[in-house]
C-alpha positions as CSV (number, residue, x, y, z in Angstrom):
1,X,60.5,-69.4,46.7
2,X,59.8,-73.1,46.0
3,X,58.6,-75.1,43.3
4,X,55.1,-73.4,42.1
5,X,57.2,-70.0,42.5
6,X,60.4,-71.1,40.8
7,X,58.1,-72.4,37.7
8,X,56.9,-68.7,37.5
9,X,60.2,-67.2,37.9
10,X,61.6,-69.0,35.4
11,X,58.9,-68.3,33.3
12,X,59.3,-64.6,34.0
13,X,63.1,-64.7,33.2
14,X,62.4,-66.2,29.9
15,X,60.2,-63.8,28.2
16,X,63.3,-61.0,28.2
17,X,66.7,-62.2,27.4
18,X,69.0,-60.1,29.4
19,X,72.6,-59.3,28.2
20,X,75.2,-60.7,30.7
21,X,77.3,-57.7,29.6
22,X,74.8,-55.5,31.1
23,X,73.0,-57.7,33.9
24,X,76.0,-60.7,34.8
25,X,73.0,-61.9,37.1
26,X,69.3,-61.8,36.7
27,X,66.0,-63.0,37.4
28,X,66.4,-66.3,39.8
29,X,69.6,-65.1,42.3
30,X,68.8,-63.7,45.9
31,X,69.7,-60.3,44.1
32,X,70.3,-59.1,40.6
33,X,73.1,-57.6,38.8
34,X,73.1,-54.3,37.0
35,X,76.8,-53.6,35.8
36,X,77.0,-49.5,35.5
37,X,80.9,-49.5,34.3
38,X,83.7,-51.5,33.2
39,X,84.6,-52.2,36.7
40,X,81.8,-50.8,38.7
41,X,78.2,-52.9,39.7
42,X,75.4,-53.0,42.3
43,X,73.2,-55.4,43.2
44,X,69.5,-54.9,43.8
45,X,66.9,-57.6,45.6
46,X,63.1,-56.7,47.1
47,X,60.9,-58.4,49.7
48,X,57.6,-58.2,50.6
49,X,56.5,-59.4,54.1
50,X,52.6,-59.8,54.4
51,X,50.6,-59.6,58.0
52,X,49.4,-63.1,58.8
53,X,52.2,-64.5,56.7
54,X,55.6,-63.2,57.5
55,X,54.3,-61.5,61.0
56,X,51.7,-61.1,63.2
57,X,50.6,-58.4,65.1
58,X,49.5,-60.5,68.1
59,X,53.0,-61.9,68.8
60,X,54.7,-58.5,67.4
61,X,55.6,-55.3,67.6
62,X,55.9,-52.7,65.4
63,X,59.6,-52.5,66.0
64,X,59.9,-56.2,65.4
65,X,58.1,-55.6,62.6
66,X,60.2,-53.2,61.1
67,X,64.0,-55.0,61.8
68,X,62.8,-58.8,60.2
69,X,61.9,-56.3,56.9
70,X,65.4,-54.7,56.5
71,X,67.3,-57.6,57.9
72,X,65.4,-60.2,55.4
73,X,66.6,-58.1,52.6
74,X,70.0,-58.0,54.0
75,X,70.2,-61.5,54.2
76,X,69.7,-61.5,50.5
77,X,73.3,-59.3,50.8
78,X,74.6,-62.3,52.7
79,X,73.4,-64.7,50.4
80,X,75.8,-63.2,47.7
81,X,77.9,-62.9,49.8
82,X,77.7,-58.7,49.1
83,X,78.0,-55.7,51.3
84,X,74.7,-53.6,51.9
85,X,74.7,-50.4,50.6
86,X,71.5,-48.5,50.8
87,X,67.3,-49.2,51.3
88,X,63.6,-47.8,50.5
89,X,60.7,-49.2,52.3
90,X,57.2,-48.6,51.3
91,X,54.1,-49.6,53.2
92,X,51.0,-50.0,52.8
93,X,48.6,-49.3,56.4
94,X,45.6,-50.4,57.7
95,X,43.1,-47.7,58.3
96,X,43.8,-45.9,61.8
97,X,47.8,-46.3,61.5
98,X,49.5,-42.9,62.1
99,X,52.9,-41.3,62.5
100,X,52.9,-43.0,66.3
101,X,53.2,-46.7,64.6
102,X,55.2,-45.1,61.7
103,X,58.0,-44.3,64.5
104,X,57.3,-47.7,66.1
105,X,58.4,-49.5,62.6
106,X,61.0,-46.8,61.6
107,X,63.1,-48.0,64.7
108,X,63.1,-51.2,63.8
109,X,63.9,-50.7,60.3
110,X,66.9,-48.4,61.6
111,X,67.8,-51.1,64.5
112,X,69.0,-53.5,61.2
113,X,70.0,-51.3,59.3
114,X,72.7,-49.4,61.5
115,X,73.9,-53.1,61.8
116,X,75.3,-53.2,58.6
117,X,75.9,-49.5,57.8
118,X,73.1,-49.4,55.6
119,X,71.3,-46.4,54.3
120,X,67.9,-45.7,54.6
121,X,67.3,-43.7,51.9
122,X,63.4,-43.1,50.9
123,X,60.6,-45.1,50.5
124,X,56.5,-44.7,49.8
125,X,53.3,-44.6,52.2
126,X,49.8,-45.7,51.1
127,X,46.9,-46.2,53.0
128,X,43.9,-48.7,52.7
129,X,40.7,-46.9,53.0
130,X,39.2,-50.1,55.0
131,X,40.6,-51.9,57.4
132,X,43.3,-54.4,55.3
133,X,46.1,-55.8,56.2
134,X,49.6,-54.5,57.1
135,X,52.4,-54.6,53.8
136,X,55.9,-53.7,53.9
137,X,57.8,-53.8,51.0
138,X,62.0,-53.3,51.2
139,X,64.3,-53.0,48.1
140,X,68.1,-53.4,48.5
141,X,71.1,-52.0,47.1
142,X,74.4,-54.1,47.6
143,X,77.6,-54.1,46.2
144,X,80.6,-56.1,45.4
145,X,83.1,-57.2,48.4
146,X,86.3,-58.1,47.3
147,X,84.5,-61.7,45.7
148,X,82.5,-61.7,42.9
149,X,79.2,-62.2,44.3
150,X,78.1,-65.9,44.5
151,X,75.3,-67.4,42.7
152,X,72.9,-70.1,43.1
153,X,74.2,-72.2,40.3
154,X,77.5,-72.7,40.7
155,X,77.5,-76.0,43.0
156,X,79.7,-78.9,41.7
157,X,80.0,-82.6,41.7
158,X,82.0,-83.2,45.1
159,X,81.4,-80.1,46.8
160,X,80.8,-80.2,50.4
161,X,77.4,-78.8,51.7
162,X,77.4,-76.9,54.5
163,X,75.1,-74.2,56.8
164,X,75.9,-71.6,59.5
165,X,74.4,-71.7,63.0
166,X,71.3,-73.7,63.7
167,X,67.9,-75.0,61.7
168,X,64.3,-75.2,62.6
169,X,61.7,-73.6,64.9
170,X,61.8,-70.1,63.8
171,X,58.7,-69.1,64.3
172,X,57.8,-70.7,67.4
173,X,57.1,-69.0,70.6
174,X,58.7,-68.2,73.4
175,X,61.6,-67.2,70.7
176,X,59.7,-66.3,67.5
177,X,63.5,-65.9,66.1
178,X,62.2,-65.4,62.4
179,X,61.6,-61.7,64.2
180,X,65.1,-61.0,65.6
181,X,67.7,-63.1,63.9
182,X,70.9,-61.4,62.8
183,X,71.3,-61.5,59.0
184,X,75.0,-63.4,58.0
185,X,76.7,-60.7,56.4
186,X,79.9,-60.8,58.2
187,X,79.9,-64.4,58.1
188,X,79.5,-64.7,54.3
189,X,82.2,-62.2,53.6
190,X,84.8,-63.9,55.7
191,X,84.4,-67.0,54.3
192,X,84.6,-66.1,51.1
193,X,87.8,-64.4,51.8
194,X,89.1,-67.8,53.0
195,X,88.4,-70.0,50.2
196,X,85.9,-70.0,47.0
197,X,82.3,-70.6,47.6
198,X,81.0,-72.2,44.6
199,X,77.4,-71.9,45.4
200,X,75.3,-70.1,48.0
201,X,72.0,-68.5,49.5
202,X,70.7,-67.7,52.7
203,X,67.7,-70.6,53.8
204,X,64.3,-68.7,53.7
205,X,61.7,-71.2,52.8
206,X,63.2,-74.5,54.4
207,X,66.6,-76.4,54.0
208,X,64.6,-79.1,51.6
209,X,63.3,-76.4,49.2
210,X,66.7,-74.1,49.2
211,X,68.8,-76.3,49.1
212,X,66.8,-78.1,46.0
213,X,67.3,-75.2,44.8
214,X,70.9,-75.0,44.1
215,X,70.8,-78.3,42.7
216,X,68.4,-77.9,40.3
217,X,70.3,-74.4,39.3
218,X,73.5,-76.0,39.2
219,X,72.6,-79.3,37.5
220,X,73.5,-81.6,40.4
221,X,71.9,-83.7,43.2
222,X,72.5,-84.1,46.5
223,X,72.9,-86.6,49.4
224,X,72.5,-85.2,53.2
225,X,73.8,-87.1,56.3
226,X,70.0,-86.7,59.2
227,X,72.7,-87.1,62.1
228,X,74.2,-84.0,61.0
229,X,71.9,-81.3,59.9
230,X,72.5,-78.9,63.1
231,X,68.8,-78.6,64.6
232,X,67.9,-75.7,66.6
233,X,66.8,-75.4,70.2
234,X,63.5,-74.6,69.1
235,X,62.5,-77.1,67.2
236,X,64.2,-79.5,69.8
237,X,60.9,-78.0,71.7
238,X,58.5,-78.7,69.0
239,X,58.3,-82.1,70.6
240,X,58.4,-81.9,74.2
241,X,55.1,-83.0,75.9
242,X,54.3,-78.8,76.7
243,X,54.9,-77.5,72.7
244,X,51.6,-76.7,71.0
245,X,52.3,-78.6,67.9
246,X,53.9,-82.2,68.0
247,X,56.2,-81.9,65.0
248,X,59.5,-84.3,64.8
249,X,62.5,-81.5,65.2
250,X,64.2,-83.1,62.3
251,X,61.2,-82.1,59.7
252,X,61.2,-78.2,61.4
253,X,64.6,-78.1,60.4
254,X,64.3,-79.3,56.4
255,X,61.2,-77.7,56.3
256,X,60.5,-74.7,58.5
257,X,62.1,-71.8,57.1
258,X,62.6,-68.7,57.6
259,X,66.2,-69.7,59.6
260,X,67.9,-67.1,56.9
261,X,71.2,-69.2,57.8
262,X,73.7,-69.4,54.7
263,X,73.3,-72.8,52.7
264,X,76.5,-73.0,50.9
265,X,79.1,-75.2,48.7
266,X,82.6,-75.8,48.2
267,X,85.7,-78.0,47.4
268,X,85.9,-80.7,49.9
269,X,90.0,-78.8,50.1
270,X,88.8,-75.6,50.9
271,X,85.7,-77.1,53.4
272,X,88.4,-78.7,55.4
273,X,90.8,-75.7,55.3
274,X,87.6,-73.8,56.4
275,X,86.6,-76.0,59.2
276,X,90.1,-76.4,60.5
277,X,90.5,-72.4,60.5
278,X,87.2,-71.0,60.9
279,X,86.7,-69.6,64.9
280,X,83.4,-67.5,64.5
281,X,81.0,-67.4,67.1
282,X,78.9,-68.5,64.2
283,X,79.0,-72.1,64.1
284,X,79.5,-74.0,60.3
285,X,78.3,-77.5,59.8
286,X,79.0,-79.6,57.1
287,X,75.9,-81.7,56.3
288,X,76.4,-83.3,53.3
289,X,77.9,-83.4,49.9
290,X,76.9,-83.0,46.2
291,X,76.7,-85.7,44.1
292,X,76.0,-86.7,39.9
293,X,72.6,-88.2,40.8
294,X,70.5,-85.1,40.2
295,X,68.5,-86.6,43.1
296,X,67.5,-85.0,46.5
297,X,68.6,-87.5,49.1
298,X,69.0,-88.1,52.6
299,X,71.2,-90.8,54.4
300,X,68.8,-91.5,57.9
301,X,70.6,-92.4,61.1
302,X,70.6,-96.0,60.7
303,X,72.2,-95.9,57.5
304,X,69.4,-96.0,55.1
305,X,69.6,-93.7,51.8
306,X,66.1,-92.1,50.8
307,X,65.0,-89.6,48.5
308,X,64.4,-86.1,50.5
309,X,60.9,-85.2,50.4
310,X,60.9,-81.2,49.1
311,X,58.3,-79.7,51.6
312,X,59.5,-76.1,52.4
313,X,57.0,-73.0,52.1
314,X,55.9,-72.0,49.0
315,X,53.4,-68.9,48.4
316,X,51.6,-70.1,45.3
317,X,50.6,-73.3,46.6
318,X,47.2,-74.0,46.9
């Protein structure tokens, strides 16, 4: 989402007034909270990934296809910081698909699931009478890990800012890694057994957007350091004299998306304690910190302090 699509969302979540005894987290969060018993919730989250949008057939397969679905929704588990539980993926086919492609995109779909021990459980077929474009729809059922599961909102004044592995470039070729990423689950729940995460949620639409995001949920601003924002090796390539589109590396990593790293913050204690103890394969970064200015900034490498230009994908715009 980003800003057209948060202005809806919010609208959405203000017609109904949900009771926080019943649903501790609703419309807005990577997933949504449905508490069943005293002690007992799960957590449920959809995605739909469009051909020509989230994929396309001429640089993937069916298989392909089929893992980015179930792992994008799995991220959404990460995000929170929750462990997956269980799956249904509907579809909607072009004219001419059979059981042959169905297999294709059901071992895909199992490939990321298996990952994470997560259930596919049912799901829904339809098929377009013409020849339309491919749908796949996923919904997600999480649970509780032995956190509470971490929201967008709950960033403070101080808090360092900080990402996993690499930004930028996801959908370029000869990598397209927006189709074979591995969604952070592990990663989220072992750092939230080693200190609190105030606020978190897994980068989908660009770092700019997401991590606006947080701010504007959790009442703060932000200042991020250019020299440190960890920038993939794909979108290094998005400026070497062969790479189709000349784009500065530094814009594909704010604005890109589609990295599903976690975009996360804590105490500037517990960022230090996490740094100094952390020794994942997953790399962490600290990138900035989050400041009283409700203002999106970024500090340049020559020292210079600008506001951050919000230009991450959104679906509604125009």
């Amino acid at each position: 989402m980003s800003a057209n699509e948060d202005a809806i969302t919010n609208w959405f979540a203000g017609q109904r007034k949900l009771a926080k005894s019943d649903f501790p987290i609703g419309i807005g969060d990577d997933m949504a909270q449905i508490r069943l018993a005293k002690d007992t919730s799960v957590l449920i989250t959809t995605d739909i990934l469009l051909e020509g949008v989230h994929f396309d057939f001429a640089t993937a397969t069916l298989k392909q296809i089929g893992y980015k679905a179930m792992a994008v929704s799995i991220s959404d588990c990460a995000a929170m910081a929750t462990i997956p539980i269980a799956a249904v993926v509907s579809v909607g086919l072009p004219k001419g698909f059979g059981q042959r492609q169905l297999k294709q995109l059901h071992a895909g779909i199992i490939l990321a699931a298996d990952k994470f021990n997560c259930k596919l459980i049912g799901g829904d077929i339809a098929g377009w009478k013409t020849k339309k474009p491919f749908v796949i729809n996923v919904a997600m059922l999480s649970k509780p890990a032995a956190n509470k599961p971490v929201k967008r909102s709950g960033a403070k004044v101080g808090d360092c800012i900080c990402v996993t592995g690499s930004l930028g470039g996801s959908g370029e070729s000869p990598d397209y890694k927006h189709l074979t990423f591995e969604p952070r689950v592990k990663e989220a729940i072992e750092i939230a057994k080693m200190v609190t995460i105030n606020a978190m949620l897994d980068i989908s639409d660009g770092l700019s957007s997401d991590l606006n995001r947080i701010c504007r949920q959790s009442g703060v601003g932000a200042i991020i350091n250019a020299e440190d924002i960890p920038i993939s090796p794909q979108a290094v390539r998005l400026s070497s004299p062969q790479a189709k589109k000349n784009k500065e590396p530094l814009k594909a990593a704010l604005n890109d998306g589609e990295d599903f790293e976690l975009l996360f913050t804590l105490s500037t204690k517990d960022c230090e304690k996490l740094l100094k103890n952390w020794n994942n394969k997953t790399a962490i970064t600290k990138i900035g910190e989050i400041t009283n200015t409700n203002k999106m900034q970024i500090k340049t490498a020559d020292g210079k302090i600008k506001n951050l230009e919000i230009s991450g994908y959104d679906h509604l715009k125009i």
